[in-house]
mmCIF file as gemmi writes it, N, C-alpha and C atoms, coordinates in Angstrom:
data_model
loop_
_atom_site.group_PDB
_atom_site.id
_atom_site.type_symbol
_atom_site.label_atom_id
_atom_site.label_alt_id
_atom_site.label_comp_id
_atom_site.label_asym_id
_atom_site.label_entity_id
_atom_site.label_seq_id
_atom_site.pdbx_PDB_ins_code
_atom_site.Cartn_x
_atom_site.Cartn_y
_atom_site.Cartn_z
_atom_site.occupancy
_atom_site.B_iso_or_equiv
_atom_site.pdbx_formal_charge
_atom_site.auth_seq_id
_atom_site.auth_asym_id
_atom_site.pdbx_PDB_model_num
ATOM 1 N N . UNK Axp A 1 ? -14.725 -15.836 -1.178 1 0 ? 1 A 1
ATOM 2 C CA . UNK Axp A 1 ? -14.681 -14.476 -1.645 1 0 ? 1 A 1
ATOM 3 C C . UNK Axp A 1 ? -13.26 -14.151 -2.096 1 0 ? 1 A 1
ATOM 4 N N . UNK Axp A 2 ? -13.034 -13.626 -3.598 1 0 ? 2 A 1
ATOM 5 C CA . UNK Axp A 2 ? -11.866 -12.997 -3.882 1 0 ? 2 A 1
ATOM 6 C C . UNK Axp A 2 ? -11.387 -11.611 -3.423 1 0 ? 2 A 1
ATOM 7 N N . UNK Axp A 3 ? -10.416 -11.655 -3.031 1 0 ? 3 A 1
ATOM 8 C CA . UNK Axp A 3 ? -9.919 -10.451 -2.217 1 0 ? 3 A 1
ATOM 9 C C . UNK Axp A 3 ? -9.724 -9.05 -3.394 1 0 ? 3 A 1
ATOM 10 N N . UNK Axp A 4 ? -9.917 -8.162 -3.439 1 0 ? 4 A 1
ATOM 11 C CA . UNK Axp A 4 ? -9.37 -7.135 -4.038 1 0 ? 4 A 1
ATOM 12 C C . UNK Axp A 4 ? -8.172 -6.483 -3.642 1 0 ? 4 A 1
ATOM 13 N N . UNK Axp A 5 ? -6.845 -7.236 -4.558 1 0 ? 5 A 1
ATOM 14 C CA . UNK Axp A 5 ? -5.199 -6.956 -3.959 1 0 ? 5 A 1
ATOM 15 C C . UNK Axp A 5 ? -4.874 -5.545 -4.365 1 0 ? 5 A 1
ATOM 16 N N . UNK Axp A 6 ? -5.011 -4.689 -3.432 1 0 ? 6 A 1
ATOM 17 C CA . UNK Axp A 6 ? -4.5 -3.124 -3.16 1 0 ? 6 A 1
ATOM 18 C C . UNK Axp A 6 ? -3.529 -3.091 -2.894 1 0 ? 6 A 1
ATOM 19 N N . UNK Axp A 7 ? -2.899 -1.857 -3.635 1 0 ? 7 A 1
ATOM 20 C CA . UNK Axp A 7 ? -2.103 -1.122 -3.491 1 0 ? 7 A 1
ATOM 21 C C . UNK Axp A 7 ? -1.97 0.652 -3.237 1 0 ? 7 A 1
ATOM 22 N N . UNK Axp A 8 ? -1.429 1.053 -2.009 1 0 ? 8 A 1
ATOM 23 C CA . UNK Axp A 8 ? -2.276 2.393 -2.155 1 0 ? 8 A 1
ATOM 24 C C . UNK Axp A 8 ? -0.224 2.894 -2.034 1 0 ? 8 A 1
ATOM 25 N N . UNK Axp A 9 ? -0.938 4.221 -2.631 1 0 ? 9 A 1
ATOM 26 C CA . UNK Axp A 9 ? 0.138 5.002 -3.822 1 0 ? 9 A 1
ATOM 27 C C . UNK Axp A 9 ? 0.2 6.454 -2.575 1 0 ? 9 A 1
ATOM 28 N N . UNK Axp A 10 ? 1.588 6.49 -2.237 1 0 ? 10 A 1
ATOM 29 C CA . UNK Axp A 10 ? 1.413 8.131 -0.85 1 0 ? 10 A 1
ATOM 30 C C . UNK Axp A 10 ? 0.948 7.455 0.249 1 0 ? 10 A 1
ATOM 31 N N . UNK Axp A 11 ? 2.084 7.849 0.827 1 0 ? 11 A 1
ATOM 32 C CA . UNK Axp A 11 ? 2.09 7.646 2.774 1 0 ? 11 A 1
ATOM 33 C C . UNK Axp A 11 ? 2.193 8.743 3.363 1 0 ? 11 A 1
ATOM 34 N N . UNK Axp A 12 ? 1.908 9.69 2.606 1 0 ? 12 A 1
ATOM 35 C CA . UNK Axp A 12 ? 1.796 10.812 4.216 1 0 ? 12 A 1
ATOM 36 C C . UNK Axp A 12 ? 0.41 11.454 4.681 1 0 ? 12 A 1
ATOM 37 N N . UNK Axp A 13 ? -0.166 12.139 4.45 1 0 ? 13 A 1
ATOM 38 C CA . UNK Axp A 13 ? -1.334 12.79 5.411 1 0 ? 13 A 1
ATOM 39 C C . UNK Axp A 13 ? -1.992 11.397 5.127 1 0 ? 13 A 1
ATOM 40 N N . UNK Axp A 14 ? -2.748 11.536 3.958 1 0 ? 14 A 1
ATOM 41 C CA . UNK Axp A 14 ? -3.784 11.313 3.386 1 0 ? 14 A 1
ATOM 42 C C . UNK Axp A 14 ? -3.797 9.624 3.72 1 0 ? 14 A 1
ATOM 43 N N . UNK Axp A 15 ? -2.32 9.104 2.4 1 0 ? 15 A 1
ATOM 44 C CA . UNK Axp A 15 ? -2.377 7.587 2.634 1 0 ? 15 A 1
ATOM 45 C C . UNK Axp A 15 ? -2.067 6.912 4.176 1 0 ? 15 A 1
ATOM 46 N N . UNK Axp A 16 ? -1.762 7.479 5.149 1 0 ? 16 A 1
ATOM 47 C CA . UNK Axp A 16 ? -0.982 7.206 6.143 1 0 ? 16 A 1
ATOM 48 C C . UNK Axp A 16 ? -2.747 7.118 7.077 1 0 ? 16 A 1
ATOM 49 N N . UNK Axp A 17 ? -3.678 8.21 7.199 1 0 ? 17 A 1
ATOM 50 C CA . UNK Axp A 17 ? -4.361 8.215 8.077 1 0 ? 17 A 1
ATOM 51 C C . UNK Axp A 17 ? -6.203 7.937 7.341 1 0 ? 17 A 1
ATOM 52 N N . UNK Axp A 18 ? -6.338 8.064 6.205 1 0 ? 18 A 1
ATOM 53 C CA . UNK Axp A 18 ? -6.888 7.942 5.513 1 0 ? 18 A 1
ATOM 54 C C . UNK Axp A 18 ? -6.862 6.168 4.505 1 0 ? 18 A 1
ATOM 55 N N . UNK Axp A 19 ? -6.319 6.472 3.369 1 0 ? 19 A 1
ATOM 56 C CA . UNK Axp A 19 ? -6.344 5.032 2.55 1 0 ? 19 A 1
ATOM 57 C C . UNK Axp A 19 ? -6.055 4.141 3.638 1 0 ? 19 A 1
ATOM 58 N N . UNK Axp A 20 ? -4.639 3.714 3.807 1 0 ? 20 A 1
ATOM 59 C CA . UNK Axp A 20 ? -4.195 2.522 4.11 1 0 ? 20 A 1
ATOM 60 C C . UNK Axp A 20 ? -4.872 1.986 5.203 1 0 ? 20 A 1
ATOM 61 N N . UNK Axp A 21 ? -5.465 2.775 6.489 1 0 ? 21 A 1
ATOM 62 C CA . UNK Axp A 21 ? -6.69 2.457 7.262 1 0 ? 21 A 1
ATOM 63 C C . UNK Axp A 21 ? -7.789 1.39 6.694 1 0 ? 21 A 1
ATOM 64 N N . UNK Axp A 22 ? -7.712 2.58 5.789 1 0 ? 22 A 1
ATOM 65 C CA . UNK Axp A 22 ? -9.617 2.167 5.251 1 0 ? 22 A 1
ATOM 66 C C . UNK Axp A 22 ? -8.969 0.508 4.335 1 0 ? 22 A 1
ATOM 67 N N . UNK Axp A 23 ? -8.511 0.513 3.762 1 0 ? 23 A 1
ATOM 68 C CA . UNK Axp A 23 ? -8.11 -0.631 3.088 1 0 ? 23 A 1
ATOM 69 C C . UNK Axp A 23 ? -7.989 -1.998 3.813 1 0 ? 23 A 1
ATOM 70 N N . UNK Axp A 24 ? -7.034 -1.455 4.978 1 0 ? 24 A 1
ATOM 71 C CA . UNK Axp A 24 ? -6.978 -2.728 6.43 1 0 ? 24 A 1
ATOM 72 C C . UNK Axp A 24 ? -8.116 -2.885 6.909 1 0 ? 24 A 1
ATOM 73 N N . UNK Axp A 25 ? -9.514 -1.811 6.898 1 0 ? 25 A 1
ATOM 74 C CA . UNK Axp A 25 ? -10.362 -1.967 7.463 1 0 ? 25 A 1
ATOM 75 C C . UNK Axp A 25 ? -11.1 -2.981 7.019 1 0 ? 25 A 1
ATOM 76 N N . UNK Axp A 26 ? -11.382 -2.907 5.089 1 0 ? 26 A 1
ATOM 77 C CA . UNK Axp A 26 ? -12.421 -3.365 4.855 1 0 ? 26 A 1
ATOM 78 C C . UNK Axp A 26 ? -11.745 -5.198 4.171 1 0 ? 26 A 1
ATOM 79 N N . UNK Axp A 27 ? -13.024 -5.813 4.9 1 0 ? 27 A 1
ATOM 80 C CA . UNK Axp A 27 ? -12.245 -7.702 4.552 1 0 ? 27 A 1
ATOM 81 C C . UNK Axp A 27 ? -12.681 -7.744 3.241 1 0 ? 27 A 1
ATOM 82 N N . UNK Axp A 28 ? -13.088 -6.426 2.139 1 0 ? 28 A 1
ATOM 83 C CA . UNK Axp A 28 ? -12.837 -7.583 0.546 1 0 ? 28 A 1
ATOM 84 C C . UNK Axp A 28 ? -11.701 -6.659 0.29 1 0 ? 28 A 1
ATOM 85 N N . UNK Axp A 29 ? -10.408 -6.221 0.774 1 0 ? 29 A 1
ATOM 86 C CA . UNK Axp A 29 ? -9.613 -5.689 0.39 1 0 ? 29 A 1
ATOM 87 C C . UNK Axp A 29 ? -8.092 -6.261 0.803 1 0 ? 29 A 1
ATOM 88 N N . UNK Axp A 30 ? -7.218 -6.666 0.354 1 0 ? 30 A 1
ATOM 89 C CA . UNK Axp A 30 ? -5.77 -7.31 0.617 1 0 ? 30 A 1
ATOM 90 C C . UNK Axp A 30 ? -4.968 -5.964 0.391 1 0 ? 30 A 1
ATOM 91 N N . UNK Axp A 31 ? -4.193 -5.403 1.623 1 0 ? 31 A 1
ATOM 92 C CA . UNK Axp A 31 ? -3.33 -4.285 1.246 1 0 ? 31 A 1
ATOM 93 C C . UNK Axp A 31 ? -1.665 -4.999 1.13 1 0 ? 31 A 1
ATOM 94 N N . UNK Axp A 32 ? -1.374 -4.951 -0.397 1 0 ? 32 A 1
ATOM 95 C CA . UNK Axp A 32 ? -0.538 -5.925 -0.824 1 0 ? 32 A 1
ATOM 96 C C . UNK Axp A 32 ? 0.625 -5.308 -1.055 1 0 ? 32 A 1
ATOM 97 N N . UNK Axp A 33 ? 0.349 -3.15 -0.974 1 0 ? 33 A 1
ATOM 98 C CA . UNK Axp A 33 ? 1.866 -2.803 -1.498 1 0 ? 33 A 1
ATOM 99 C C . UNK Axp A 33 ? 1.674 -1.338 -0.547 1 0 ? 33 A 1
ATOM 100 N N . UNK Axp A 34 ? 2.71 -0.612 -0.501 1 0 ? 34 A 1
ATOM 101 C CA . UNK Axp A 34 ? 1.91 0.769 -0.562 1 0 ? 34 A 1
ATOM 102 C C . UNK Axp A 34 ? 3.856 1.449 -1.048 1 0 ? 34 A 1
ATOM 103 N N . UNK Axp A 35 ? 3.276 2.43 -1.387 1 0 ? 35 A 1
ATOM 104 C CA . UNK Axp A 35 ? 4.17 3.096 -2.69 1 0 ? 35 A 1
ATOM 105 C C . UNK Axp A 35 ? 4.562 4.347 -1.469 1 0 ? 35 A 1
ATOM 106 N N . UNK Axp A 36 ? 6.099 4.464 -1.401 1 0 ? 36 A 1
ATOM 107 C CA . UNK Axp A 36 ? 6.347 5.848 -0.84 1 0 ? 36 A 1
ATOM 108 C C . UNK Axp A 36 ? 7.775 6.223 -1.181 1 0 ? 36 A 1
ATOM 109 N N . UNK Axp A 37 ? 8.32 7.115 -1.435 1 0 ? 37 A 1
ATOM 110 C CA . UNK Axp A 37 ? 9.882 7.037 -1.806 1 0 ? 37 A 1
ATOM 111 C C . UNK Axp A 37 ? 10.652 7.524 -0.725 1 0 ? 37 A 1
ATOM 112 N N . UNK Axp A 38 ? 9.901 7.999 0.635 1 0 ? 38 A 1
ATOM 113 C CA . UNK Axp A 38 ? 10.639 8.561 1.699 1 0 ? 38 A 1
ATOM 114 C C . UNK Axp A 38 ? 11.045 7.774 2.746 1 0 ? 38 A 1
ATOM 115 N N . UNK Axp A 39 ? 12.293 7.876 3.031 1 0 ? 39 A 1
ATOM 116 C CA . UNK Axp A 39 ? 12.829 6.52 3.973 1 0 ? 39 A 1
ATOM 117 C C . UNK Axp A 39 ? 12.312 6.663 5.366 1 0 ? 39 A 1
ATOM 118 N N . UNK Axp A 40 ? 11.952 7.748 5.692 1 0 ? 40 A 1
ATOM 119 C CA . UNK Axp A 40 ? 11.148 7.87 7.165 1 0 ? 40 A 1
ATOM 120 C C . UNK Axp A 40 ? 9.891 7.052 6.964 1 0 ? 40 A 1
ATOM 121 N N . UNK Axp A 41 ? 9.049 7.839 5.831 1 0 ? 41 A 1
ATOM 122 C CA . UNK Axp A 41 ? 7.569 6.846 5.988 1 0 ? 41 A 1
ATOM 123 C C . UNK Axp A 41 ? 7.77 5.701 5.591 1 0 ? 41 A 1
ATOM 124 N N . UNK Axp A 42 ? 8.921 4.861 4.605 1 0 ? 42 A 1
ATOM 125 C CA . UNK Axp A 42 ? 8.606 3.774 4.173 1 0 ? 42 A 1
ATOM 126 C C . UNK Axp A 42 ? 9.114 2.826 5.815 1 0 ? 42 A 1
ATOM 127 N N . UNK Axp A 43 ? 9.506 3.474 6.556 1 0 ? 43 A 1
ATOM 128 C CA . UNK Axp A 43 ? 10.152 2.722 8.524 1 0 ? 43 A 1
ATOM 129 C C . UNK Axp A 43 ? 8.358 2.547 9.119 1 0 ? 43 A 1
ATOM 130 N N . UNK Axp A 44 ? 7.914 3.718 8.648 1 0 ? 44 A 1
ATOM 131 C CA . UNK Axp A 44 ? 6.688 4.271 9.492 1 0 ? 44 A 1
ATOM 132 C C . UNK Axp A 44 ? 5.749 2.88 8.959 1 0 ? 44 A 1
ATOM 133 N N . UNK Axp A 45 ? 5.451 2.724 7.588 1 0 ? 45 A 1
ATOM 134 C CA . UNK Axp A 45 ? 4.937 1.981 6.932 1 0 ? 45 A 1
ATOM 135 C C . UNK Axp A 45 ? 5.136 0.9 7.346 1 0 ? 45 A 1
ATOM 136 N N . UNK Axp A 46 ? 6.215 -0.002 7.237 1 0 ? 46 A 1
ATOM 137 C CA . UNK Axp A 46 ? 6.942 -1.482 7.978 1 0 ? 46 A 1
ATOM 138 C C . UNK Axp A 46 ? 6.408 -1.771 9.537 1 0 ? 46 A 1
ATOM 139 N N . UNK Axp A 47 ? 6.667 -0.208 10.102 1 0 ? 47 A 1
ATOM 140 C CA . UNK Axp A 47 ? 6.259 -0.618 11.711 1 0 ? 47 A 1
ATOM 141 C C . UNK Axp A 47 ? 4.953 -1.273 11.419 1 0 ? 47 A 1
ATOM 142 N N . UNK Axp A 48 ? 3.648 -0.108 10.877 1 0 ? 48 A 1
ATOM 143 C CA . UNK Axp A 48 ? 2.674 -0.398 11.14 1 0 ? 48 A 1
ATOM 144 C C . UNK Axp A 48 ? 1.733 -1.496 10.233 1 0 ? 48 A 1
ATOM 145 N N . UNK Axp A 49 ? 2.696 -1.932 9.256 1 0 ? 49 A 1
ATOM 146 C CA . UNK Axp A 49 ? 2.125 -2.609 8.214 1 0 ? 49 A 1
ATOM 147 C C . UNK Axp A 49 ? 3.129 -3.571 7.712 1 0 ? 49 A 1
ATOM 148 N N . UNK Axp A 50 ? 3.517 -4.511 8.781 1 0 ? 50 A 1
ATOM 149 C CA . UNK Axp A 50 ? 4.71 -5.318 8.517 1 0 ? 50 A 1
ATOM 150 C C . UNK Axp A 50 ? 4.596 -6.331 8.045 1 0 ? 50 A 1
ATOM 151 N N . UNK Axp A 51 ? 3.33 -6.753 7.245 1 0 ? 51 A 1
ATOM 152 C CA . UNK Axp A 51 ? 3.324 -7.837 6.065 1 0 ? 51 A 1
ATOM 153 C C . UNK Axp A 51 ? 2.982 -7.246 4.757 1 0 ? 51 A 1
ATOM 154 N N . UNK Axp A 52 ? 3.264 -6.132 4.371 1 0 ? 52 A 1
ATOM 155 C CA . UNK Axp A 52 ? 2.59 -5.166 2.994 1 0 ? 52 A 1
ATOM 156 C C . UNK Axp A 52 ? 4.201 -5.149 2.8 1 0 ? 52 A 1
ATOM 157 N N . UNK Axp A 53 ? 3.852 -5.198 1.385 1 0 ? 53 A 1
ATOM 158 C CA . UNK Axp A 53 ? 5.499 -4.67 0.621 1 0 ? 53 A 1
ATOM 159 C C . UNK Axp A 53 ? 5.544 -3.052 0.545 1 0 ? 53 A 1
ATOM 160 N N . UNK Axp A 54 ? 6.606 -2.709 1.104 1 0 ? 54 A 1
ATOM 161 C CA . UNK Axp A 54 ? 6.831 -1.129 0.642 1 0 ? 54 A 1
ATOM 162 C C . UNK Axp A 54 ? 7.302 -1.13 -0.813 1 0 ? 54 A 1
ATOM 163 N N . UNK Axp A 55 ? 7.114 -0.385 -1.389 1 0 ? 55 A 1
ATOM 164 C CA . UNK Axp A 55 ? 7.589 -0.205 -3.21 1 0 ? 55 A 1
ATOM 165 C C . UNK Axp A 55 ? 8.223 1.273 -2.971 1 0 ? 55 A 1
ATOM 166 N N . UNK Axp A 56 ? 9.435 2 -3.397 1 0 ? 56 A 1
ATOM 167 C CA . UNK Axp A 56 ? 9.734 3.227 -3.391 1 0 ? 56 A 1
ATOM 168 C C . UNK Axp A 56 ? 9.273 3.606 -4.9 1 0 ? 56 A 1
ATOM 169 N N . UNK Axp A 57 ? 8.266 3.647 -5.744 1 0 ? 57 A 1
ATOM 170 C CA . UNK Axp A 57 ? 8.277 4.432 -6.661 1 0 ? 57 A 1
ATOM 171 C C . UNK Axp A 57 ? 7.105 3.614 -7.28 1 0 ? 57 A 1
ATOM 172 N N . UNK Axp A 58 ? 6.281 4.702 -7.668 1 0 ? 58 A 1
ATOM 173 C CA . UNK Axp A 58 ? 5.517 4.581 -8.9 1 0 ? 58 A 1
ATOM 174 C C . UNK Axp A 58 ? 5.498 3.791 -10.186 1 0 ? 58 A 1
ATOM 175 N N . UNK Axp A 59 ? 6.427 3.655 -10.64 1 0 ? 59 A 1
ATOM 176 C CA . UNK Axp A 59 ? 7.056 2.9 -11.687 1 0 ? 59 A 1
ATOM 177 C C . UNK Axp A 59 ? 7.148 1.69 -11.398 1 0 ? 59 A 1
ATOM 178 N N . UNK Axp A 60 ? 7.903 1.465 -10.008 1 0 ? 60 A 1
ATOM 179 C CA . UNK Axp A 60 ? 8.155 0.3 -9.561 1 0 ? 60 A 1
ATOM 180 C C . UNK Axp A 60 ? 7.059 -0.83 -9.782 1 0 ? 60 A 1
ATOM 181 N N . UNK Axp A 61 ? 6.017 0.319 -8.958 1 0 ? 61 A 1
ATOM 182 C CA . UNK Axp A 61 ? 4.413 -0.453 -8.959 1 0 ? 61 A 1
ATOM 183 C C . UNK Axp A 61 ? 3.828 -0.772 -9.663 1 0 ? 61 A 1
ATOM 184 N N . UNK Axp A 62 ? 3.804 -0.002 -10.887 1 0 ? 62 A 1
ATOM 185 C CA . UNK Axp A 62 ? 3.276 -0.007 -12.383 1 0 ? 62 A 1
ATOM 186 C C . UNK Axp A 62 ? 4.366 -1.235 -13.007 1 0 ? 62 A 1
ATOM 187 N N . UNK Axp A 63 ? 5.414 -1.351 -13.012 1 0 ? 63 A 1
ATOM 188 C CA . UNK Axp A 63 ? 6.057 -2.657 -13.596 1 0 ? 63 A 1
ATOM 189 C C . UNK Axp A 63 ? 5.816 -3.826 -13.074 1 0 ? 63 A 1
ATOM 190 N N . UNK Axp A 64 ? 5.252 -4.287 -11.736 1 0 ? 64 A 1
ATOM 191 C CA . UNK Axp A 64 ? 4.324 -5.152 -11.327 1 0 ? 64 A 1
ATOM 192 C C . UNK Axp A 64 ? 3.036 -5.173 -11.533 1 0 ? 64 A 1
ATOM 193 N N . UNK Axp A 65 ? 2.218 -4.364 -12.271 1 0 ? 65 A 1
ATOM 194 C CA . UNK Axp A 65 ? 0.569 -4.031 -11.995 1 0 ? 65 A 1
ATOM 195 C C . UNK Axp A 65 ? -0.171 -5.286 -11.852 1 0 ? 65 A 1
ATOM 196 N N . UNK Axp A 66 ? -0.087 -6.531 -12.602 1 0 ? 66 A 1
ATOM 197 C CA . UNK Axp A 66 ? -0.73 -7.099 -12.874 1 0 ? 66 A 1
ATOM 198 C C . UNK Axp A 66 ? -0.973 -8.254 -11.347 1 0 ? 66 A 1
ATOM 199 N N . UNK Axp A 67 ? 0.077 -7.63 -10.424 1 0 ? 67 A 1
ATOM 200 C CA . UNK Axp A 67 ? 0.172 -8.522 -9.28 1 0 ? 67 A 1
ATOM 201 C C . UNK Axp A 67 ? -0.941 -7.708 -8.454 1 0 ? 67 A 1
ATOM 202 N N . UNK Axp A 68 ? -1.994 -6.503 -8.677 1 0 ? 68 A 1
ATOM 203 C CA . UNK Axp A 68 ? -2.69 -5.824 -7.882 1 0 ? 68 A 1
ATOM 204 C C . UNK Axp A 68 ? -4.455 -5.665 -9.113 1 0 ? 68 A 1
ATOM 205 N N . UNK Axp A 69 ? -5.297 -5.639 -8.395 1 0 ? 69 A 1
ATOM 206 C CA . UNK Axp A 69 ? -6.101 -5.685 -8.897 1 0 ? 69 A 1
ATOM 207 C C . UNK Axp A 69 ? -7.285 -4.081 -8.683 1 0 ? 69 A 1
ATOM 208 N N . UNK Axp A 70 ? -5.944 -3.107 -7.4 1 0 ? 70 A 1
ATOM 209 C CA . UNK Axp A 70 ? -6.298 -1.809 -7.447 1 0 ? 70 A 1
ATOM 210 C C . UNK Axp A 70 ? -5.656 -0.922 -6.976 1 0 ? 70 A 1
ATOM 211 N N . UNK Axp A 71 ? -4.622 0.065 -7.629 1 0 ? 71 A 1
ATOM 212 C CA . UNK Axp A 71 ? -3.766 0.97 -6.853 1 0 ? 71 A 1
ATOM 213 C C . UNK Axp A 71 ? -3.976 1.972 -7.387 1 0 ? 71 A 1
């Protein structure tokens, strides 16, 4: 089975307790980035997700796209 390489975009309410969950949850999904520009959540992010790349920016992510297959 090919993985679907995610990237989820916002770490606070939503991506923090919501997406990035659900993404770790489900096995056809690889959470490969997650996008935040705030240096508290991108610590928060690392603790809890310490093999995902943090990206600080949108752009950033979008100048890699082709390394994700959904953000």
């Amino acid at each position: 089975m090919k993985l679907i390489r995610t990237a989820v975009i916002g770490f606070g309410m939503a991506g923090r307790v919501f997406h990035t969950p659900l993404v770790a949850a489900e096995p056809r999904f690889s959470r490969e980035a997650i996008v935040t520009s705030s240096t508290l959540r991108m610590a928060e992010a690392r603790t809890l997700y310490p093999q995902t790349e943090i990206i600080s920016s949108p752009e950033e992510l979008f100048s890699g796209a082709s390394e994700f297959d959904l953000g």
